[in-house]
Backbone as JSON, one array per atom type, in Angstrom:
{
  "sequence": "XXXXXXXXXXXXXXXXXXXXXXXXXXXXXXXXXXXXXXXXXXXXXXXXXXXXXXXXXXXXXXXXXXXXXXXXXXXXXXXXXXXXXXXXXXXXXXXXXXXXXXXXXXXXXXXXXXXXXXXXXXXXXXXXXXXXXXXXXXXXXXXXXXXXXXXXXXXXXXXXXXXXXXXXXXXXXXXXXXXXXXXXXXXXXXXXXXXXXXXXXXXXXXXXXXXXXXXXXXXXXXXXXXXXXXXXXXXXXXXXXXXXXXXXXXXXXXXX",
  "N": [[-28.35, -30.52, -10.18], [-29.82, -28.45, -9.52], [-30.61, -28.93, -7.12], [-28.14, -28.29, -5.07], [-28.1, -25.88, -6.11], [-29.76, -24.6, -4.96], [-29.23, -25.23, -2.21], [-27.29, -24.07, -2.03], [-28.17, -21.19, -2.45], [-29.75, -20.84, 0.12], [-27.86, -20.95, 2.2], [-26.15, -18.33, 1.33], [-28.14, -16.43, 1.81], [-28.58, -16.94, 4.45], [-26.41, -16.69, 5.65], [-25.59, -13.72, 4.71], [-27.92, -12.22, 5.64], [-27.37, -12.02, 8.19], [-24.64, -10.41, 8.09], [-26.22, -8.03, 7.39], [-27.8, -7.57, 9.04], [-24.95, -7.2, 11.21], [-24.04, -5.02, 10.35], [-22.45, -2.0, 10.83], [-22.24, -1.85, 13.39], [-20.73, -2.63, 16.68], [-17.57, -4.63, 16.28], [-15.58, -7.69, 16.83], [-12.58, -7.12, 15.35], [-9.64, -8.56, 13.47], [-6.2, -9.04, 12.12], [-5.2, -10.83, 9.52], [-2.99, -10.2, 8.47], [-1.26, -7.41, 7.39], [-1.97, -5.7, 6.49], [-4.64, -7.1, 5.99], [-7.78, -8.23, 6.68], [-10.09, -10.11, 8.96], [-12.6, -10.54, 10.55], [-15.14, -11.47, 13.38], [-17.67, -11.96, 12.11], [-17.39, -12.84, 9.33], [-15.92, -15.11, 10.16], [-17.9, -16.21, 11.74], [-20.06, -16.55, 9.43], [-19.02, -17.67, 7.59], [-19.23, -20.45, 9.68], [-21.34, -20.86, 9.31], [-22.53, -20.99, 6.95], [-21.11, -23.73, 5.91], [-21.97, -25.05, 7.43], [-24.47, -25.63, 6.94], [-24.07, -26.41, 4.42], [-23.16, -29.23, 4.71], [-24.89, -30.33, 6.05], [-26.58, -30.89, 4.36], [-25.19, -32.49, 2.21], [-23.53, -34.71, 3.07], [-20.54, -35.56, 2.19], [-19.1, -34.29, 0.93], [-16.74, -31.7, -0.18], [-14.69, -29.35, 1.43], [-13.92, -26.04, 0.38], [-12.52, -22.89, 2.02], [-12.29, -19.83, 2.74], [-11.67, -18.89, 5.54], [-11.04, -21.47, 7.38], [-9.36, -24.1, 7.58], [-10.77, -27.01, 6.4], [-9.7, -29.34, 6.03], [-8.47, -32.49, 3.83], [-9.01, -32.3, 0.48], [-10.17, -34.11, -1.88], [-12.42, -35.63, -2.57], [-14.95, -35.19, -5.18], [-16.73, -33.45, -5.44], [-16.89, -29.97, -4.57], [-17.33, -27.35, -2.42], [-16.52, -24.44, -2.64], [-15.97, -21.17, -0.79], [-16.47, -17.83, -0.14], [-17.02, -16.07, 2.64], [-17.19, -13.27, 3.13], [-17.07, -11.5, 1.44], [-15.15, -8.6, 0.98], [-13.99, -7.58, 3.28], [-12.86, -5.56, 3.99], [-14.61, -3.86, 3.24], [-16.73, -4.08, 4.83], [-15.66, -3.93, 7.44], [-15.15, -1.4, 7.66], [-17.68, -0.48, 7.66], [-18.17, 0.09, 5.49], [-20.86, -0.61, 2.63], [-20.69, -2.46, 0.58], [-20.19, -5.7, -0.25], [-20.09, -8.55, -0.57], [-21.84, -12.33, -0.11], [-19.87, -15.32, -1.42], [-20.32, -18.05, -3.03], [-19.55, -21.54, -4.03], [-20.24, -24.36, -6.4], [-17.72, -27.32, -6.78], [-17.48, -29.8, -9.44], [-15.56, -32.53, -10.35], [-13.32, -30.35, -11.09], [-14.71, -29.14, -12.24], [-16.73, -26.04, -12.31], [-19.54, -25.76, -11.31], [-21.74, -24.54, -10.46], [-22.66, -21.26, -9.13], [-23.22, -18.6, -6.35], [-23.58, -15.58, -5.96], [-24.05, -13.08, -3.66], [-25.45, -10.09, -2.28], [-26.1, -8.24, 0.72], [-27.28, -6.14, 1.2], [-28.3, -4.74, -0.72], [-30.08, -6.51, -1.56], [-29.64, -8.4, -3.89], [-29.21, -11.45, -6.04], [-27.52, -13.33, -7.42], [-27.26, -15.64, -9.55], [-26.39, -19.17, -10.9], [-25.86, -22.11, -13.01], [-24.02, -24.41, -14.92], [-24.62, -24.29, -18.29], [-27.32, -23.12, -18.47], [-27.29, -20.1, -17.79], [-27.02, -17.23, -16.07], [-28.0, -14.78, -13.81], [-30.39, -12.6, -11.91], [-31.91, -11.93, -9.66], [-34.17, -13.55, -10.24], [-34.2, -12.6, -13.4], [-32.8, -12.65, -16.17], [-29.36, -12.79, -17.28], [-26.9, -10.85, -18.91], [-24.16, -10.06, -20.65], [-22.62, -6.53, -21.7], [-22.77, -4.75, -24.36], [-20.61, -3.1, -24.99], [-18.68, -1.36, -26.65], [-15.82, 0.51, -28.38], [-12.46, -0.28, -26.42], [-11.96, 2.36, -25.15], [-14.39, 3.73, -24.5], [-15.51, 2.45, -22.43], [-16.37, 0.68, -19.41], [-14.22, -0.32, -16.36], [-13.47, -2.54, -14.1], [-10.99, -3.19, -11.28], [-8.88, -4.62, -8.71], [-6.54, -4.42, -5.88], [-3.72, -6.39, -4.46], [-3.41, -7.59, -1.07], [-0.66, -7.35, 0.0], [0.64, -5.55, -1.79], [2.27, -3.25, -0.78], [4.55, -4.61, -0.61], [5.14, -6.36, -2.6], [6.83, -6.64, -5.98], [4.15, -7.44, -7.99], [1.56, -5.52, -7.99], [-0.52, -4.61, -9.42], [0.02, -1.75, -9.93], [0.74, -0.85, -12.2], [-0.56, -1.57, -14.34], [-2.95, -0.44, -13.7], [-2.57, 1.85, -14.2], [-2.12, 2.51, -17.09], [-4.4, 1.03, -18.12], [-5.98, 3.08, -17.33], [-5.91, 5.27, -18.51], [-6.44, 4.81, -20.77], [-9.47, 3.88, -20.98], [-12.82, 4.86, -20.76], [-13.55, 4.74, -17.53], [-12.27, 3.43, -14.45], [-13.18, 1.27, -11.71], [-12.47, 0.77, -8.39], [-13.86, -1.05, -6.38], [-13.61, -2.77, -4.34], [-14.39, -5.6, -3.71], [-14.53, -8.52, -5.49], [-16.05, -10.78, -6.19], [-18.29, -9.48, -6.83], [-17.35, -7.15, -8.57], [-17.24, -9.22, -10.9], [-19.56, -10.27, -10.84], [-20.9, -8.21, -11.49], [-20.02, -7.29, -14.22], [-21.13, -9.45, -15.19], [-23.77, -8.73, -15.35], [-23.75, -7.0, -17.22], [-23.14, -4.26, -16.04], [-20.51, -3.65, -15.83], [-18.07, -3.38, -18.08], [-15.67, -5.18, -18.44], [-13.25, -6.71, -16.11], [-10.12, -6.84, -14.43], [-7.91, -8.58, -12.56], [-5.03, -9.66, -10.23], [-3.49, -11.66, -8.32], [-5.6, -13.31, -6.82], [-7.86, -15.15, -5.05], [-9.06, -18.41, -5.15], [-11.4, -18.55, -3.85], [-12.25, -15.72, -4.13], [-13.22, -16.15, -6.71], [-14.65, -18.28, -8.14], [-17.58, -18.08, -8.12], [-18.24, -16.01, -9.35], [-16.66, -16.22, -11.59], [-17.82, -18.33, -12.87], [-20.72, -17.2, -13.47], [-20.15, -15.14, -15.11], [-19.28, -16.29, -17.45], [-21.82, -17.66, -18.09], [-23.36, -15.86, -18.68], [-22.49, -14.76, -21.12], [-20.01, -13.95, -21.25], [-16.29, -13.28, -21.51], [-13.95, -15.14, -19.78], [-10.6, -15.35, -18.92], [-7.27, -16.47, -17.63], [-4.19, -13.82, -17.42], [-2.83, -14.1, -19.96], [-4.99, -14.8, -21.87], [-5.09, -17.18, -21.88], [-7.37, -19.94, -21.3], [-9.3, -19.67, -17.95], [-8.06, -21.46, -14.68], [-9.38, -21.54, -11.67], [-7.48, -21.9, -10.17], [-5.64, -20.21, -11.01], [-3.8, -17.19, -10.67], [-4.56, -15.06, -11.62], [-6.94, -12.85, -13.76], [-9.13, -11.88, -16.23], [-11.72, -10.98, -16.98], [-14.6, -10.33, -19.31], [-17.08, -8.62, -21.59], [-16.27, -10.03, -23.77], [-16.23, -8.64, -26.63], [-14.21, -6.62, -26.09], [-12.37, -7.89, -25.26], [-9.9, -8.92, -26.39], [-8.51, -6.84, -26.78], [-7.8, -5.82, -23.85], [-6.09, -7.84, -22.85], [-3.94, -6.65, -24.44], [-3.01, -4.8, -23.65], [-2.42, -5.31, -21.24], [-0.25, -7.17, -21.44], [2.05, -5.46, -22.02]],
  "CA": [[-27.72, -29.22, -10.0], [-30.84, -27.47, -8.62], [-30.52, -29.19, -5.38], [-27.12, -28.02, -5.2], [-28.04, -24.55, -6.12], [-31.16, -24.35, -3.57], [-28.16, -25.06, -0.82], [-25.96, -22.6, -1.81], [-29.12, -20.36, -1.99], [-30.35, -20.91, 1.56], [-26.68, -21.02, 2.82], [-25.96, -17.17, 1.28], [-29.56, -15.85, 2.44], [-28.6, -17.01, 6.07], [-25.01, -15.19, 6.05], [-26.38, -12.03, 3.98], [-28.53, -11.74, 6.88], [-26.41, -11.49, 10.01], [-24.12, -9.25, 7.83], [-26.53, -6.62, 7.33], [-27.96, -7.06, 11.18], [-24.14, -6.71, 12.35], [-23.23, -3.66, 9.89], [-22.58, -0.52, 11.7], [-22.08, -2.38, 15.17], [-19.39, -3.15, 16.9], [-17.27, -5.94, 15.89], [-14.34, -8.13, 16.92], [-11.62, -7.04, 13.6], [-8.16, -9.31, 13.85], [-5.35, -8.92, 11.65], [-4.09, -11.75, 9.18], [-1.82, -9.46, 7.87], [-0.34, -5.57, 8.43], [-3.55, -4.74, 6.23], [-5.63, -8.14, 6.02], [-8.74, -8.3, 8.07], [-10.92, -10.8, 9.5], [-13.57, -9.86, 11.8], [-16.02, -12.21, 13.86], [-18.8, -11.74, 11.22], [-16.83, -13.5, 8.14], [-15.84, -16.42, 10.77], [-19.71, -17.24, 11.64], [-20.93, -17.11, 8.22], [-18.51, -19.25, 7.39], [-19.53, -21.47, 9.56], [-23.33, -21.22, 8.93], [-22.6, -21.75, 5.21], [-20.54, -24.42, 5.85], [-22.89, -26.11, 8.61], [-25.95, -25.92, 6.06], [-23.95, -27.37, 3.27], [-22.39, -30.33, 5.3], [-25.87, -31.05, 6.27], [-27.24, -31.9, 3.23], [-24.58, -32.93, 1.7], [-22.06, -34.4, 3.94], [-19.42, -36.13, 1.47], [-18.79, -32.84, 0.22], [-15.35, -31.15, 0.58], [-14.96, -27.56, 1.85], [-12.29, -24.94, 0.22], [-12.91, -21.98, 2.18], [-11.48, -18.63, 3.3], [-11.64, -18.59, 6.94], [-10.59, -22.17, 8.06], [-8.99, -25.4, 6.93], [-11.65, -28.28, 6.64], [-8.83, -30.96, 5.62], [-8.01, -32.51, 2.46], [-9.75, -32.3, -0.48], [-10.38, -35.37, -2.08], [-13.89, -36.09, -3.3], [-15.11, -34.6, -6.74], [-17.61, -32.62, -5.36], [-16.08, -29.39, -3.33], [-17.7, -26.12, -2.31], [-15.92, -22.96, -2.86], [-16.81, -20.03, -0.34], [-16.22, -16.58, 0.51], [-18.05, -16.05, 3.5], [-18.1, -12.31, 3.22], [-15.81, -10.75, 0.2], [-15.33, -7.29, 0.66], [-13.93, -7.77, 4.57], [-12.15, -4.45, 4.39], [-15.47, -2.61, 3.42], [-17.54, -4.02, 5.97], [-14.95, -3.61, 9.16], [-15.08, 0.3, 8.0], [-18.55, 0.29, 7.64], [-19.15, 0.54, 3.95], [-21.81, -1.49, 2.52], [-20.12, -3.28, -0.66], [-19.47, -7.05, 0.04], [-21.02, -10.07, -0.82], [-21.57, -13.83, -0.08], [-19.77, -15.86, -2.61], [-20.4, -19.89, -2.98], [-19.66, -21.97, -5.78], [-19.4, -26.17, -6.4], [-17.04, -27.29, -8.2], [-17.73, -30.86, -9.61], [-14.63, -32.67, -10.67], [-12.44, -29.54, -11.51], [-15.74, -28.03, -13.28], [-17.42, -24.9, -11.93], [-21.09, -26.36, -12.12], [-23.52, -24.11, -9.34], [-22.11, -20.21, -8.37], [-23.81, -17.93, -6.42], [-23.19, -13.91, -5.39], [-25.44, -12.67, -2.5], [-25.31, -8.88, -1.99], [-27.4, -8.29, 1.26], [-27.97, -4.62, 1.34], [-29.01, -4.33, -2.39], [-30.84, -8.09, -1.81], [-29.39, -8.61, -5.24], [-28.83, -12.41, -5.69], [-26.87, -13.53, -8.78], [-27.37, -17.33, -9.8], [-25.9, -19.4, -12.35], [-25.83, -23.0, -13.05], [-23.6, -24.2, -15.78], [-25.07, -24.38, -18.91], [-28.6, -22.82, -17.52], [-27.42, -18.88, -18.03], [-27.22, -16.56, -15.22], [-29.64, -14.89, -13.61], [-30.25, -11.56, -11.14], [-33.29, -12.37, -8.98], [-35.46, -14.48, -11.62], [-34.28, -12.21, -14.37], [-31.73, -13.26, -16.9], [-28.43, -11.7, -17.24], [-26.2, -10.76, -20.49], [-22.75, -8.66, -20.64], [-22.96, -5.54, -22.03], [-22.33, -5.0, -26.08], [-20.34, -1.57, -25.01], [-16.51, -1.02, -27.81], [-14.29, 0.01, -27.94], [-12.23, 0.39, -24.45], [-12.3, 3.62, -24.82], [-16.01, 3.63, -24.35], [-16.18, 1.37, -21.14], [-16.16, 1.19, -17.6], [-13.84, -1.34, -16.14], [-13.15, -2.83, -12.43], [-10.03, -4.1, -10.76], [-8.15, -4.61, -7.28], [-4.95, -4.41, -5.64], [-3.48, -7.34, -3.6], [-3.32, -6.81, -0.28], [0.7, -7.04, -0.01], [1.18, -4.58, -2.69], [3.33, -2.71, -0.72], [5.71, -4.87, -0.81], [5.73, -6.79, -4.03], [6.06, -5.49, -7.34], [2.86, -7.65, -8.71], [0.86, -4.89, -7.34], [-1.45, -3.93, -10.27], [-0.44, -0.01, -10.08], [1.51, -0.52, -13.69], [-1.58, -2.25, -15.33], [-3.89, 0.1, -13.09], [-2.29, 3.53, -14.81], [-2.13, 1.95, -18.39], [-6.2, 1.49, -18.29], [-6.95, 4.22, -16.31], [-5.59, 6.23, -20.1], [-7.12, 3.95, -21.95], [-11.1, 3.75, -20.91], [-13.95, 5.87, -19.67], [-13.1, 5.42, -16.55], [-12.02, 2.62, -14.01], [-13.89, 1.41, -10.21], [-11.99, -0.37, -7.4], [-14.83, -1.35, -4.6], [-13.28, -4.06, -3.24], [-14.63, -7.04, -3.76], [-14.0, -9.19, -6.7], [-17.12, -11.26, -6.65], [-19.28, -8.62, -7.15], [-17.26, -7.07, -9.91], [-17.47, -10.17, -11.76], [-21.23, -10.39, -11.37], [-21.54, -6.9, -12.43], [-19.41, -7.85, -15.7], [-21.96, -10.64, -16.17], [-25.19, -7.98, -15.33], [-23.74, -5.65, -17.92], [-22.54, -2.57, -14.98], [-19.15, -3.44, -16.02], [-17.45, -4.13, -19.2], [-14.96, -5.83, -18.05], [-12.74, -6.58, -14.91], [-8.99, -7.61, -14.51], [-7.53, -8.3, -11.44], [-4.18, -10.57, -9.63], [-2.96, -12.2, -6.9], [-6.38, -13.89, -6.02], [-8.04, -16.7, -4.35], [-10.39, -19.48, -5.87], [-13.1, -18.26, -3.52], [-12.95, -14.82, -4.7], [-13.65, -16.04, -8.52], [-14.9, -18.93, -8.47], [-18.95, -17.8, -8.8], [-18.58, -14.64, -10.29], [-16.44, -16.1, -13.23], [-19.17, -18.45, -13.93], [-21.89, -15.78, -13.89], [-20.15, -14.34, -16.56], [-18.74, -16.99, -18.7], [-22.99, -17.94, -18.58], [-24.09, -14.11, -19.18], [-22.22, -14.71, -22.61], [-18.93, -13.02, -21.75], [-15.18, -14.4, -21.77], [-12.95, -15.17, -18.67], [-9.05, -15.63, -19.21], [-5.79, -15.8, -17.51], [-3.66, -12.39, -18.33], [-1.86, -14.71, -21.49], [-5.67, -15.25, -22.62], [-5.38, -18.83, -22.03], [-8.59, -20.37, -20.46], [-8.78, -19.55, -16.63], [-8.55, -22.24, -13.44], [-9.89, -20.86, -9.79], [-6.48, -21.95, -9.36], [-5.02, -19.08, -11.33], [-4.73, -16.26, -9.24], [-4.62, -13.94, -12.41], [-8.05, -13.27, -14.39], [-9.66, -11.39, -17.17], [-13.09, -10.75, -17.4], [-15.21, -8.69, -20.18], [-18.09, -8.64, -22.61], [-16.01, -10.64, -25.02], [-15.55, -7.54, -27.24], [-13.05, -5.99, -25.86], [-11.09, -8.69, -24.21], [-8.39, -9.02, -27.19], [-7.79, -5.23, -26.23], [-7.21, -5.81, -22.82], [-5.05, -8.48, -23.11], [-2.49, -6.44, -25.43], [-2.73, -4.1, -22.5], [-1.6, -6.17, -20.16], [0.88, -7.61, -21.92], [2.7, -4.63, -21.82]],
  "C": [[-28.63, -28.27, -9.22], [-31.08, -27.68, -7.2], [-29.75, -28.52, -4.92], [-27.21, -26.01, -5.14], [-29.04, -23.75, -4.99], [-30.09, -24.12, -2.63], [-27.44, -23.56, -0.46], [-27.38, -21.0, -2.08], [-29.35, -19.87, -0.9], [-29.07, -20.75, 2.35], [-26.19, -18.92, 2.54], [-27.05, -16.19, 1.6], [-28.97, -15.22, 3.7], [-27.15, -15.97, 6.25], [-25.37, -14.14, 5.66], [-26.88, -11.66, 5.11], [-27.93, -11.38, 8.36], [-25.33, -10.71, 9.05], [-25.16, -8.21, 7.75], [-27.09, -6.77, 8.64], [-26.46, -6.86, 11.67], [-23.86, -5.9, 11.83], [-23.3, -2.68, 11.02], [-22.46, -1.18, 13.01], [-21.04, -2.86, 15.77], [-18.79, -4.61, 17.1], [-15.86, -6.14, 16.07], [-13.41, -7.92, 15.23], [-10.32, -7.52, 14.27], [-7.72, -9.05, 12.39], [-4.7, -10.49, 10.72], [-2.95, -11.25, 8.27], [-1.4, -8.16, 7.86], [-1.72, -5.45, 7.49], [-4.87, -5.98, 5.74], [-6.15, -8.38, 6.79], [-9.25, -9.53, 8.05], [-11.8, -10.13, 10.16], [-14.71, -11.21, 11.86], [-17.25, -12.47, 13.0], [-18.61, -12.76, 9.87], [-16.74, -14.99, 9.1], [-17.9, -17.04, 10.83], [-20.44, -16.84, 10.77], [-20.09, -17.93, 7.8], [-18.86, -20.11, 8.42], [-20.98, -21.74, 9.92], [-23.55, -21.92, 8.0], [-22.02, -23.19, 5.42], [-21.63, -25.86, 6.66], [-24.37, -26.78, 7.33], [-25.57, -27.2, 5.09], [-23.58, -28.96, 3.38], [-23.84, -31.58, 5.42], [-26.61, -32.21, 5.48], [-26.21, -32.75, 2.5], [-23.03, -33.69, 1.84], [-20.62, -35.09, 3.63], [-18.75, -35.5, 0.58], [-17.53, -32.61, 0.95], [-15.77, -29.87, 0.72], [-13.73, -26.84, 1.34], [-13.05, -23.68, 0.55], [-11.91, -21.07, 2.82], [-10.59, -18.6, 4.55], [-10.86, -19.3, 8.05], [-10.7, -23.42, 7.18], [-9.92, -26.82, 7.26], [-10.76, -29.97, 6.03], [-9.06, -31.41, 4.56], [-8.92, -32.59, 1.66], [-9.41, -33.29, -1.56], [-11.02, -36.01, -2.64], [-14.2, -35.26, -4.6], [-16.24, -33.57, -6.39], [-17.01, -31.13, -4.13], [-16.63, -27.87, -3.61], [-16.78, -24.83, -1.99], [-16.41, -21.88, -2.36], [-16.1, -19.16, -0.14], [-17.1, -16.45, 1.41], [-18.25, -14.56, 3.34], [-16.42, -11.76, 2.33], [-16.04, -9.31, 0.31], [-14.64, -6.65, 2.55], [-13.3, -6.3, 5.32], [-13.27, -3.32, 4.64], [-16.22, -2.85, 4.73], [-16.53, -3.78, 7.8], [-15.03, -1.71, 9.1], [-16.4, 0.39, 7.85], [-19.17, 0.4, 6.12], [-19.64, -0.38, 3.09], [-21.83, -1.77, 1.37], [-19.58, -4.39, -0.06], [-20.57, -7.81, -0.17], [-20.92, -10.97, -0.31], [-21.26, -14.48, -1.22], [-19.53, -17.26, -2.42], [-20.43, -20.3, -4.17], [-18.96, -23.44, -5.63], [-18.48, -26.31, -7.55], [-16.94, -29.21, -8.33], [-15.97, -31.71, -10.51], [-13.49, -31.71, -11.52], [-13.32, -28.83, -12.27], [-16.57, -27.12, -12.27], [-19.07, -25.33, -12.34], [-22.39, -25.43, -11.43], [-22.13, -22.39, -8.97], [-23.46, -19.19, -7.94], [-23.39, -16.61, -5.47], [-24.29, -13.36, -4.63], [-24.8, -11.03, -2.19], [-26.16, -8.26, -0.73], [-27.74, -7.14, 1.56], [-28.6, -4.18, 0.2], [-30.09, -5.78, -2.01], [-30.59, -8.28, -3.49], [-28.55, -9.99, -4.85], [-28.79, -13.05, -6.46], [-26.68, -15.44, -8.77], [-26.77, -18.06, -10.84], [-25.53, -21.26, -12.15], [-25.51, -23.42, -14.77], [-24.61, -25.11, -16.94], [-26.87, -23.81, -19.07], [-28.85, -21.47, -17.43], [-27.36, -18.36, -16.54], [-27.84, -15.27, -14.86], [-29.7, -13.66, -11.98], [-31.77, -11.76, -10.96], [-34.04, -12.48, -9.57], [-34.9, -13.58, -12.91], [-32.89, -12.38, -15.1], [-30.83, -12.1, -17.35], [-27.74, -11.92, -18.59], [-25.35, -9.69, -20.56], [-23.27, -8.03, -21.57], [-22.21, -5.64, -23.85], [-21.37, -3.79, -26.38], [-18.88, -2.13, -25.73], [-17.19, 0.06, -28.06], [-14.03, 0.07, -26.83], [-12.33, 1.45, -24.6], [-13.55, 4.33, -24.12], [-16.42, 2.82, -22.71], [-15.71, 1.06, -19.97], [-15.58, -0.38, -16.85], [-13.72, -1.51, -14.26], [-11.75, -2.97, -12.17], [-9.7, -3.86, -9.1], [-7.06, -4.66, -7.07], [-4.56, -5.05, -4.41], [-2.59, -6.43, -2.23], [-1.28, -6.48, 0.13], [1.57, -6.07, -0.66], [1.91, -3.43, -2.74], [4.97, -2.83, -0.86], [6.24, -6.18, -1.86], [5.62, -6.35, -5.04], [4.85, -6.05, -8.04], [2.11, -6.98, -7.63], [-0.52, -4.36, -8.51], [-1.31, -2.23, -11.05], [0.13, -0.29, -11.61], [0.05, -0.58, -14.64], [-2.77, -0.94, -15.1], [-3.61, 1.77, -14.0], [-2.61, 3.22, -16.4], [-3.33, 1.76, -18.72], [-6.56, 2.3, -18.24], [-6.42, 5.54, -18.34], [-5.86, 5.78, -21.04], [-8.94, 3.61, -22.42], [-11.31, 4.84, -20.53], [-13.63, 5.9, -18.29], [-12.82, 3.27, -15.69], [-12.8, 2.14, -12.08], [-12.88, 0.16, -9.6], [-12.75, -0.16, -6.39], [-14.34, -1.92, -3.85], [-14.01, -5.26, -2.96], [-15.17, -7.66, -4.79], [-15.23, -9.99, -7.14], [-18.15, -10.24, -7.09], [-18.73, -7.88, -8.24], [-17.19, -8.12, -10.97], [-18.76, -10.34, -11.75], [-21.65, -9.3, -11.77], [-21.07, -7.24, -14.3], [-20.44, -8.1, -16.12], [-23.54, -10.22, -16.87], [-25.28, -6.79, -16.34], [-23.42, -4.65, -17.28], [-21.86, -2.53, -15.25], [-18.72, -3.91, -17.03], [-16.53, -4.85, -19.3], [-13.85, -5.79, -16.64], [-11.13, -7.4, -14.99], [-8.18, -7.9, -12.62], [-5.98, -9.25, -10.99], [-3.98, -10.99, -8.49], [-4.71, -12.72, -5.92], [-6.15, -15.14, -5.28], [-9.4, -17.6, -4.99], [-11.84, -18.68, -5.37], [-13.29, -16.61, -3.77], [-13.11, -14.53, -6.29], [-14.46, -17.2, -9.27], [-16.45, -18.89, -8.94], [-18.8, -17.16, -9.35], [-17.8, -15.21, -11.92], [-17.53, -17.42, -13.5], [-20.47, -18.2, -14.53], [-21.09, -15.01, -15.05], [-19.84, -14.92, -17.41], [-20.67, -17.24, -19.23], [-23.88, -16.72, -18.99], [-23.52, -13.72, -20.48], [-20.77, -14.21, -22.62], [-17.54, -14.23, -21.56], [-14.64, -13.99, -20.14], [-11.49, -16.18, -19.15], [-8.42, -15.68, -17.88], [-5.14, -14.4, -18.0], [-3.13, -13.18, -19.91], [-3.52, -14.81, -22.23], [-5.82, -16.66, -23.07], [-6.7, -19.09, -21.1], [-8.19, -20.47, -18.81], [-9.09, -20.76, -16.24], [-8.63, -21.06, -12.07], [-9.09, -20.47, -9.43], [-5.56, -21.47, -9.54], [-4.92, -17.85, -10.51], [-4.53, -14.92, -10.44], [-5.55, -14.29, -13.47], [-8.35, -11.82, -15.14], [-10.79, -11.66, -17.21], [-13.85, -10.01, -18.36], [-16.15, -9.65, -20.64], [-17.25, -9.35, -23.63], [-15.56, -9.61, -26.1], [-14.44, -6.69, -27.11], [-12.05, -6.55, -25.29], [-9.66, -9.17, -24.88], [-7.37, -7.57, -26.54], [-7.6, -5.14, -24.87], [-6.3, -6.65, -22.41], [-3.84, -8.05, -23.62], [-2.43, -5.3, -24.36], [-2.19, -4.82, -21.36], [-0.1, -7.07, -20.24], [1.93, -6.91, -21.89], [3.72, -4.54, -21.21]]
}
């Protein structure tokens, strides 16, 4: 597993790095949807990350964001975001991460969250704990909700379907201390796991924006669900995150 995690180390370093050299500069931004970006920056870290990991490991599958690497097949298959947060960085604002994560026959075994303007670089290898640059991480012990500071997001179509979040999003927002939408999902799940956040709910994802961050927090001690509170897959695109304490109570909120 530590080979494995070295990769995806050296693979989110190298993208981290040409995102914060291209911030603030001008950059090709394309459209995969009336408000879904791309931009030239997400394409070649994906395929830096992708080039590194192939290298070493080249019987590896690829499920990634950017572009279709053909079927998936083998038991070993890397899970990337090349740069999660694609909306902040095309405006400029310096929240987004690198997110990589293997997944060994349907198990989440290596995730890792690269932040490259904080250099904050969230590790986790299952069973092994997770881990904020050498120092070991542990959700926060903060109850009731009332008391605690939650995350979420709102899919980008949400103009025009009703799973948009705003119902769930008003129903918290009167229920906690207070609520943060940054925009990008890996990084509120590794805050979860670092204790910043007490918990995070979100819908309408994608594997690669949950696949590290929920095992940085299932190994930082806390729980990750489905909204029903059944045990999550990647391949859910609806998730629950918290400190474990409060995650019955956000569940009967959502249920709603």
């Amino acid at each position: 597993m530590h080979n494995y995690l070295e990769a995806a180390i050296d693979a989110a370093r190298i993208a981290g790095e040409l995102q914060r050299s291209r911030l603030w500069s001008d950059i090709d931004i394309r459209f995969k949807g009336e408000t879904d970006l791309v931009t030239e920056v997400d394409r070649a870290c994906e395929e830096r990350i992708v080039s590194l990991l192939l290298s070493r490991f080249p019987d590896h599958d690829i499920l990634a964001e950017e572009n279709d690497y053909g079927e998936l097949k083998g038991s070993h298959r890397w899970i990337i975001d090349p740069l999660d947060g694609t909306t902040n960085y095309a405006h400029g604002f310096p929240w987004f991460a690198v997110s990589i994560a293997l997944e060994i026959e349907g198990d989440i075994r290596v995730g890792v969250v690269y932040q490259p303007v904080l250099d904050e670089l969230f590790t986790a290898v299952k069973g092994e704990g997770a881990w904020l640059n050498g120092e070991r991480l542990a959700v926060s012990r903060r109850q009731p909700l009332r008391q605690c500071l939650l995350a979420t997001g709102f899919p980008y179509d949400g103009t025009c379907d009703n799973e948009n979040n705003l119902d769930h999003f008003c129903r918290f927002q009167l229920a906690v201390r207070g609520i943060r939408r940054a925009g990008a999902a890996a990084l509120d799940l590794a805050y979860v796991a670092a204790g910043r956040l007490d918990g995070y709910w979100e819908c309408k994802l994608k594997p690669w924006d949950m696949a590290a961050g929920e095992l940085l927090v299932s190994e930082a001690g806390g729980r990750v669900t489905n909204h029903s509170g059944e045990p999550h897959s990647v391949y859910d695109h609806r998730i629950v995150a918290s400190n474990g304490l409060i995650h019955e109570a956000m569940l009967e909120l959502l249920a709603r």
